[in-house]
C-alpha positions as CSV (number, residue, x, y, z in Angstrom):
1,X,227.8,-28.5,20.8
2,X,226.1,-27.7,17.7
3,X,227.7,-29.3,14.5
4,X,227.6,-28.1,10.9
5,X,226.2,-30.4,8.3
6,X,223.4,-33.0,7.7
7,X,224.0,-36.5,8.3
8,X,222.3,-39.8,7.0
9,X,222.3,-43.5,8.8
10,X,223.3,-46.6,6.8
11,X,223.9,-50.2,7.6
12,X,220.8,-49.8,10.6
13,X,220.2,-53.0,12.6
14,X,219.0,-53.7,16.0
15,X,215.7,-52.4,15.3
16,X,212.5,-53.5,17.7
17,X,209.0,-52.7,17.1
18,X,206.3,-52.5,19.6
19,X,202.8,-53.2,18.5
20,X,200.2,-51.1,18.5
21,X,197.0,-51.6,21.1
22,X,193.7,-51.8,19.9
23,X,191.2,-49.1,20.6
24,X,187.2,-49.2,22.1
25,X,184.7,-45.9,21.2
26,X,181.4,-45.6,22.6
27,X,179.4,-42.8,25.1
28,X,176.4,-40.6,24.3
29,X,176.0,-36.8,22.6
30,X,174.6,-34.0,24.1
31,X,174.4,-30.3,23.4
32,X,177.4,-29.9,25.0
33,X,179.5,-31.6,23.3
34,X,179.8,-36.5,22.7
35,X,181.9,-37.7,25.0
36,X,183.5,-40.5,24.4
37,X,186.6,-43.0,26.0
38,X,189.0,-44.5,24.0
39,X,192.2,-45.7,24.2
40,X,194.3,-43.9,22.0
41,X,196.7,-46.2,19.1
42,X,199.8,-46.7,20.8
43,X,202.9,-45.3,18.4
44,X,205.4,-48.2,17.3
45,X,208.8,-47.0,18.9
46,X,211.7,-48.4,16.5
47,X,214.7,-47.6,17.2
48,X,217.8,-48.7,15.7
49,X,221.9,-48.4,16.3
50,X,225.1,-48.8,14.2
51,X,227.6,-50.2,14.1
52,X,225.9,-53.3,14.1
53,X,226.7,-55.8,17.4
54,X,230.5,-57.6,16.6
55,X,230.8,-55.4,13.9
56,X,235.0,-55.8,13.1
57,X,237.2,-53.2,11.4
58,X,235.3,-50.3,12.1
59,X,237.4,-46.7,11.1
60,X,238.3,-44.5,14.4
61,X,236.4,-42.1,12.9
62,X,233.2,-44.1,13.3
63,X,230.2,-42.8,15.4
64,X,227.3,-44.3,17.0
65,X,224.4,-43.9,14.1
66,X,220.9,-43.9,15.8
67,X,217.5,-43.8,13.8
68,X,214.0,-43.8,15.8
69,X,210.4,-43.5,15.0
70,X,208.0,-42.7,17.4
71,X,210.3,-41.1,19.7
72,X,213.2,-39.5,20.3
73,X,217.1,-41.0,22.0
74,X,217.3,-39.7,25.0
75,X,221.0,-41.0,26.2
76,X,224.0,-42.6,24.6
77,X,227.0,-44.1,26.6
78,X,229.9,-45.5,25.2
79,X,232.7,-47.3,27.1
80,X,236.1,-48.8,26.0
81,X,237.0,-52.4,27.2
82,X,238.1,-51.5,30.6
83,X,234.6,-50.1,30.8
84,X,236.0,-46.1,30.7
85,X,233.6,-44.1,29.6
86,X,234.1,-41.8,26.4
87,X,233.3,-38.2,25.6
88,X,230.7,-37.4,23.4
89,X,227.8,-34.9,21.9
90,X,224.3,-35.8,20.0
91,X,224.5,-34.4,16.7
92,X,221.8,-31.9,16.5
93,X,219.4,-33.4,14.7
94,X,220.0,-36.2,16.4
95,X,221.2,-38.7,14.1
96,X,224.7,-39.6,15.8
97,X,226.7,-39.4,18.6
98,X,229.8,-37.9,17.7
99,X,233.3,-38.9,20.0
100,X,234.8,-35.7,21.6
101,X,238.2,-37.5,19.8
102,X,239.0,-40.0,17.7
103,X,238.3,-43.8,18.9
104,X,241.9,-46.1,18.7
105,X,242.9,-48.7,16.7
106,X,242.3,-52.4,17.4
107,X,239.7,-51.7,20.7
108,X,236.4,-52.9,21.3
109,X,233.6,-50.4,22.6
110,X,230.2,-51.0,23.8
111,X,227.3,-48.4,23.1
112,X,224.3,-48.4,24.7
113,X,221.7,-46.2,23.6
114,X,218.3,-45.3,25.1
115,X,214.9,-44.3,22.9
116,X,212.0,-43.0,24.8
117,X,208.3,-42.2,23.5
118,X,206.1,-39.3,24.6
119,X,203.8,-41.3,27.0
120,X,207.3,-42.5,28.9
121,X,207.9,-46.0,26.8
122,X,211.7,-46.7,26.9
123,X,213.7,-49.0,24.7
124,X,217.4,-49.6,25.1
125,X,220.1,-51.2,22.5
126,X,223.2,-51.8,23.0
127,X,226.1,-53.1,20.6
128,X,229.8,-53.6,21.3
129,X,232.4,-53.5,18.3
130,X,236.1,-53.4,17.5
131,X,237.9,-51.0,15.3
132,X,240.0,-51.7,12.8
133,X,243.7,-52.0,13.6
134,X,246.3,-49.7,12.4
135,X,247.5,-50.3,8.6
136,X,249.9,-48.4,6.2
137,X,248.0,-46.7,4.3
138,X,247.9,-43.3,2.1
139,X,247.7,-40.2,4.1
140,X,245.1,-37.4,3.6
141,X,247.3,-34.5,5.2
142,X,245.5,-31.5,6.9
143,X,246.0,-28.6,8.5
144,X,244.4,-25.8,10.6
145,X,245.0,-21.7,10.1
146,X,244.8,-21.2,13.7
147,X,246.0,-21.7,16.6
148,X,244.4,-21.7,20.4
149,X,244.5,-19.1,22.4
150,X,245.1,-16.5,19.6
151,X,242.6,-13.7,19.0
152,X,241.9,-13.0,15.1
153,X,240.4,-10.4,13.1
154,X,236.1,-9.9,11.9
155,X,237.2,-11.7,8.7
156,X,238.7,-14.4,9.7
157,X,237.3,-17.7,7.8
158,X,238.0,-20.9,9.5
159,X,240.7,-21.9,6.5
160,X,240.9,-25.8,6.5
161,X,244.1,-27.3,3.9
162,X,244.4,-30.7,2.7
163,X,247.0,-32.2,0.7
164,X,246.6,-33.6,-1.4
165,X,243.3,-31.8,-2.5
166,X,240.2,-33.9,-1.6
167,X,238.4,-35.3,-4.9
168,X,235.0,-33.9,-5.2
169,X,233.2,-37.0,-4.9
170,X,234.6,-37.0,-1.3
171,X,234.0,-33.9,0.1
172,X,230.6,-34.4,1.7
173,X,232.2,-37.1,3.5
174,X,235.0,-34.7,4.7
175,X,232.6,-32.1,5.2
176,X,230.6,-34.1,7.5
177,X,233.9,-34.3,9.8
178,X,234.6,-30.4,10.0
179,X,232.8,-29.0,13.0
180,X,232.5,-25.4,13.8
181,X,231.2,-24.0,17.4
182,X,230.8,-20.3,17.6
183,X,229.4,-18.5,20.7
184,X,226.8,-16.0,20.2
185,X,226.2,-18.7,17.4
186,X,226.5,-17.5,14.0
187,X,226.4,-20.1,11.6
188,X,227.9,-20.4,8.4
189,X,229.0,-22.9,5.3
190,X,231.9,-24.6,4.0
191,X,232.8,-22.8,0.6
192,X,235.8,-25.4,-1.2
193,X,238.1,-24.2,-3.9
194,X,238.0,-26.1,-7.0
195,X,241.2,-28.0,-6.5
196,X,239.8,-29.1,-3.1
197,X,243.0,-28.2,-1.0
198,X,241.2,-25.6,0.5
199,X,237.8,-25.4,2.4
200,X,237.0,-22.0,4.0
201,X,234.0,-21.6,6.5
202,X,232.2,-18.5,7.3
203,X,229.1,-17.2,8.1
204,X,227.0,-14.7,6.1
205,X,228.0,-11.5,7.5
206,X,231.5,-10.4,9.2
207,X,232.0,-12.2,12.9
208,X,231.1,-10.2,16.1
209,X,233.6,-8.8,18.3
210,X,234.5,-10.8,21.4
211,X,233.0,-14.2,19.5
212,X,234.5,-17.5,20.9
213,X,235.2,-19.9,18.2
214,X,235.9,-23.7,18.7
215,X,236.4,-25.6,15.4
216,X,237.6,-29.5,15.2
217,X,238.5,-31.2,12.1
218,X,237.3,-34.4,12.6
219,X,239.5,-36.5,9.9
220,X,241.6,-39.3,11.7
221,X,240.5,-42.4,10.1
222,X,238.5,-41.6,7.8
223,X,238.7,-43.2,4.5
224,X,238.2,-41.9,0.9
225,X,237.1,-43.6,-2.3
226,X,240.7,-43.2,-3.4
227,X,242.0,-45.6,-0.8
228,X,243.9,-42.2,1.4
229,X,242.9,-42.1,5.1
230,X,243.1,-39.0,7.6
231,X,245.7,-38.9,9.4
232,X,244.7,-37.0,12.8
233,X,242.2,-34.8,14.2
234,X,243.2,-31.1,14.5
235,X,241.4,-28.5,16.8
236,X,241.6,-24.5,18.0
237,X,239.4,-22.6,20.7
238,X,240.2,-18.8,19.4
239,X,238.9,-15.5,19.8
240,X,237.3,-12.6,17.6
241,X,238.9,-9.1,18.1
242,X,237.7,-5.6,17.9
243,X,236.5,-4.4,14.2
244,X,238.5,-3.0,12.0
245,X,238.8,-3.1,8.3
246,X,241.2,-1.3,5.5
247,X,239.9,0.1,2.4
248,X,242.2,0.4,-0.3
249,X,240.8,2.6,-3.6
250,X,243.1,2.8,-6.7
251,X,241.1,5.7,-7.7
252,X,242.4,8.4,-5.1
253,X,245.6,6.1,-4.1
254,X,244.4,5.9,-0.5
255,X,244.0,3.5,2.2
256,X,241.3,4.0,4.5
257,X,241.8,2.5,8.1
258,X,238.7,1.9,10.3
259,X,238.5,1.0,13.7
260,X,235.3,0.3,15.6
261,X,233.2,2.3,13.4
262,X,235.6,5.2,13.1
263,X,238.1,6.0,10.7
264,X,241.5,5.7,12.4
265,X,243.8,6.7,9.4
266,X,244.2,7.6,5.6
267,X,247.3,6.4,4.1
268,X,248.7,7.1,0.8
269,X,249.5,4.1,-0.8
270,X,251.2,2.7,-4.0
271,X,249.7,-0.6,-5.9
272,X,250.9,-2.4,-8.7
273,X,252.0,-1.2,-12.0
274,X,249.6,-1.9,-15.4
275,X,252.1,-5.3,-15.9
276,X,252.0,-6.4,-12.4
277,X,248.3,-5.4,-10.5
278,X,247.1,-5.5,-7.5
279,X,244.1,-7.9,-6.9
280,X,240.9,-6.2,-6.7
281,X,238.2,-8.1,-3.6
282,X,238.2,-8.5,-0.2
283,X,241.1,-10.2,1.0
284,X,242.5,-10.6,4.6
285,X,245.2,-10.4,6.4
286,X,247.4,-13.8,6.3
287,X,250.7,-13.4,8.1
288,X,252.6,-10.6,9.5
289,X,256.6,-10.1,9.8
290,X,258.6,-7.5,11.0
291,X,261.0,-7.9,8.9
292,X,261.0,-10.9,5.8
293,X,263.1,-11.2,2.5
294,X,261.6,-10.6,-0.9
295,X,263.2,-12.8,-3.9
296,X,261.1,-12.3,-6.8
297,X,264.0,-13.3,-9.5
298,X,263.1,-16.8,-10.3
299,X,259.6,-15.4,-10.8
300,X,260.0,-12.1,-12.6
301,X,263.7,-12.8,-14.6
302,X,266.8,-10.9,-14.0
303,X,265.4,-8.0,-15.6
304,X,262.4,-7.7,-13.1
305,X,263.5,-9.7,-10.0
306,X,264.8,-9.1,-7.2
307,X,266.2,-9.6,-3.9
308,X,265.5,-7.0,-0.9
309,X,264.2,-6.9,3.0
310,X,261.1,-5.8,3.5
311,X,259.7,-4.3,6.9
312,X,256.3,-4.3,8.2
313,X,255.0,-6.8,6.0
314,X,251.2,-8.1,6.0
315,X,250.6,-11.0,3.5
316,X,247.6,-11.0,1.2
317,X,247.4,-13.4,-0.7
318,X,249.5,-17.0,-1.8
319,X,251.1,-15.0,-4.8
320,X,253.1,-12.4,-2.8
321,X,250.6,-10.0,-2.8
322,X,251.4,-7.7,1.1
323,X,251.3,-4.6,2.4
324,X,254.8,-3.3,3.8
325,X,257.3,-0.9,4.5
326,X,258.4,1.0,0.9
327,X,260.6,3.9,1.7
328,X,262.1,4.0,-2.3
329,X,258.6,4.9,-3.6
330,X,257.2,7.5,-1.1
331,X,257.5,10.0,-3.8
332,X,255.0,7.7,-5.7
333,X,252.7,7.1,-2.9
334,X,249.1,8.4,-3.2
335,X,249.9,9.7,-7.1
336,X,250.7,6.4,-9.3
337,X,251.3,2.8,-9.0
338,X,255.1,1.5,-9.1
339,X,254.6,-1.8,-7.4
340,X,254.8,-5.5,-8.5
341,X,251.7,-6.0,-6.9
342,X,252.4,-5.0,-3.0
343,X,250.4,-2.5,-1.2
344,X,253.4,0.5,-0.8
345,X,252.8,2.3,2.5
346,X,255.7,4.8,3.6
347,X,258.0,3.6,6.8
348,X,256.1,5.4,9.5
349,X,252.3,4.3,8.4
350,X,253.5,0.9,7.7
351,X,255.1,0.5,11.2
352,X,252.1,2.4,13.2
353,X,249.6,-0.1,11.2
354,X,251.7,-3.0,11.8
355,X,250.7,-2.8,15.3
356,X,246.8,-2.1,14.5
357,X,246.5,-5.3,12.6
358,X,245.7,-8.6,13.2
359,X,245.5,-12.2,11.3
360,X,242.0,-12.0,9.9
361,X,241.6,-8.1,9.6
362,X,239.7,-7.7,6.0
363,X,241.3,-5.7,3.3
364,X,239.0,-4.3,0.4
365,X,241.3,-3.1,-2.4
366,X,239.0,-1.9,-5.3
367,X,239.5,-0.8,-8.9
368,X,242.8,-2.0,-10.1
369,X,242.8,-4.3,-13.3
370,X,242.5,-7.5,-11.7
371,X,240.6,-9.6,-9.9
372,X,241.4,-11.9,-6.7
373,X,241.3,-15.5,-7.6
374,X,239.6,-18.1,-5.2
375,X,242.3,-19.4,-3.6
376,X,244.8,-17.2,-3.7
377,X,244.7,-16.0,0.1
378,X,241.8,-16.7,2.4
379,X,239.1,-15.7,-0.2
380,X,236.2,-16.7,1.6
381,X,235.2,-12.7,1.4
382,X,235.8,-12.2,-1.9
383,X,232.3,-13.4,-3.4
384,X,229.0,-12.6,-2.8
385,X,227.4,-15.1,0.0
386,X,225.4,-17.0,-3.1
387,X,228.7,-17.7,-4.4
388,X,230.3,-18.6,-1.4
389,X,227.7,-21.4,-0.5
390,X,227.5,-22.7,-4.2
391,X,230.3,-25.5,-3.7
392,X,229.3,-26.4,-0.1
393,X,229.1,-30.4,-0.4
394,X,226.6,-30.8,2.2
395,X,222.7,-28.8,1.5
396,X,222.8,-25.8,2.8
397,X,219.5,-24.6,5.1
398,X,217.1,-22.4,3.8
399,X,217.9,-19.5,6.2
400,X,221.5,-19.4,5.6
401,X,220.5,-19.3,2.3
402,X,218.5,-16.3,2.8
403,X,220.2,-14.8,5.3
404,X,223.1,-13.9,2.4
405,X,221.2,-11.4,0.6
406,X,221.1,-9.1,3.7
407,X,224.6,-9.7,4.5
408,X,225.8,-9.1,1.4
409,X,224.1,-5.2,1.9
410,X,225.4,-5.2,5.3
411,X,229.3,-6.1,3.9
412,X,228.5,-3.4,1.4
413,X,227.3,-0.8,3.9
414,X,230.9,-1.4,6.0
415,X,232.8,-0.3,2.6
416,X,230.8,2.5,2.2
417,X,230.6,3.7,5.6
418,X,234.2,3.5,5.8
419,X,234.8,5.8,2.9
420,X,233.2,8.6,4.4
């Protein structure tokens, strides 16, 4: 399994040095060439393991932290106290050994690990510790926008929430603990929102069709710097779907619908009024409903507010932005914008893309007098790739960097393509 993020080793112990042998030159030159014997220096191989031996109170979250020089670990096993073995993957730049799941309270473990050198020297460690045991403590809540099984749309970021928000100073920490599997691999980066309640991954360029996604949020047990603790580990194995994308242009009051490459459908299409706007960017397809309830009179006043059902609705973004099912302002549709905000489709385009859509299916709605706020939906799209990796915790590798500018063309080239 490959594993976003860079890690470090602290606390190293257990180290062991082998000495170097000395060496002996001699032999005679020729035109041909000197020869010469010599035994060549012998490497020190160091190698060195954490937690330290009867190490006490160590978090669930822990794993086995290796550092070697001359040479490379070439196994790690790690058993509970009835000797049961655990699951487990090398980071890849082989700096840990991470636990398929979190270890449990108040157990001891034993690790051994094996180091081998290039000319077949082996050196094996092993230490045996106990974690700590379960307390009461503050909880760092998460949770996971999807759901095994489930196939998703192109867009769809891997949408990580934490409540409370995670404080900035601890977000490298917590990023360390999100992994992200993809398959054809397509790595990405962790983009957090400035509150930190929200951490959205995705890689440069929109996902390929039929991509197989694993993703594990790695947080039970691990402590922050504000004395909260992760409460569990939460996991999905999901599935990328065909492409297909909507464009939404206030200029011509259309929405263009595109599907593997071709357009499907143009619908005319109603945004939000001058005093209530649509949000321009690429936003994505949240939740869908049949049928839902719109109350809007706390939030707009008894003037502005109020209550109705909705049909066909497909949410947008966290302040009630959707597009749905508006039969009063067909009239309206592809001439002038009436809305509070929604995208108004007519009853028979909203119900025949209702069942087009899925979760994840990007939505570019340009030109209106607003712009989407990080945040407000699964925004992870709605920023060039520079942007996106800015507030990544952890460095991010010089060819995701680079890889951005061409994506950010190729994300470009979809929106035009899909105008024609």
């Amino acid at each position: 399994m490959t594993y976003e993020g860079r890690w470090t080793t602290t606390g190293l112990a257990l180290a062991v040095v082998l000495a170097g042998a000395g060496c002996d030159r001699g032999g005679t030159s020729s035109v041909a060439g000197l020869a010469a014997t010599s035994a060549a220096p012998t490497v020190p191989l160091t190698l060195a393991v954490t937690p330290v031996t009867n190490a006490h109170g160590v978090p669930i979250s822990a794993e086995v932290t290796t550092k070697v020089a001359g040479g490379s670990v070439s196994s790690v096993t790690v058993v509970d106290g009835t000797g049961r073995p655990l699951a487990g993957t090398m980071r890849a730049d082989g700096t840990s050994w991470v636990p398929s799941r979190p270890l449990e309270f108040g157990r001891t473990y034993t690790a051994t690990v094996v180091a081998a050198a290039t000319d077949g020297r082996r050196e094996t460690r092993r230490t045996t510790f106990t974690t700590a045991a379960r307390r009461s403590v503050p909880e760092l809540g998460s949770g996971l926008y999807l759901f095994t099984g489930n196939t998703y749309g192109v867009a769809m970021p891997v949408v990580a929430e934490f409540v409370p928000g995670v404080p900035a100073r601890d977000r490298a920490a917590v990023q360390r603990r999100l992994f992200v599997q993809s398959a054809p691999s397509q790595p990405g980066v962790w983009h957090w929102t400035a509150s930190g309640a929200q951490a959205f991954y995705r890689p440069p360029a929109y996902w390929r069709p039929g991509t197989r996604i694993a993703v594990r949020l790695g947080l039970a047990g691990l402590r922050l710097s504000n004395g909260r603790q992760g409460t569990r580990d939460r996991s999905a194995s999901i599935t990328i779907g065909r492409p297909l994308s909507m464009l939404v242009d206030n200029r011509t009051k259309m929405m263009t619908v595109t599907r593997d490459g071709k357009v499907a459908r143009r619908i005319p299409v109603s945004l939000g009024k001058r005093s209530t706007p649509s949000s321009s960017g690429t936003l994505v397809v949240m939740e869908k409903a049949t049928s839902t309830i719109f109350d809007t009179r706390a939030e707009l006043g008894p003037a502005e507010g109020y209550r109705t059902r909705i049909s066909y609705a497909q949410r947008l973004t966290w302040g009630g932005e959707f597009i749905h099912s508006a039969p009063w302002s067909v009239g309206d549709q592809g001439r002038r914008n009436v809305s509070h905000g929604c995208v108004n489709i007519a009853p028979g385009h909203a119900a025949w893309l209702f069942r087009q859509t899925l979760i994840g299916d990007p939505v570019v709605v340009r030109g209106t007098e607003t712009k989407i706020t990080d945040g407000n939906g699964w925004t992870a799209w709605a920023m060039p790739w520079q942007e996106h990796i800015r507030s990544s915790a952890l460095p991010v590798p010089e060819p995701l960097r680079s890889a951005g500018q061409t994506a950010d063309v190729q994300v470009a080239q979809r929106v035009v393509t899909s105008r024609l």
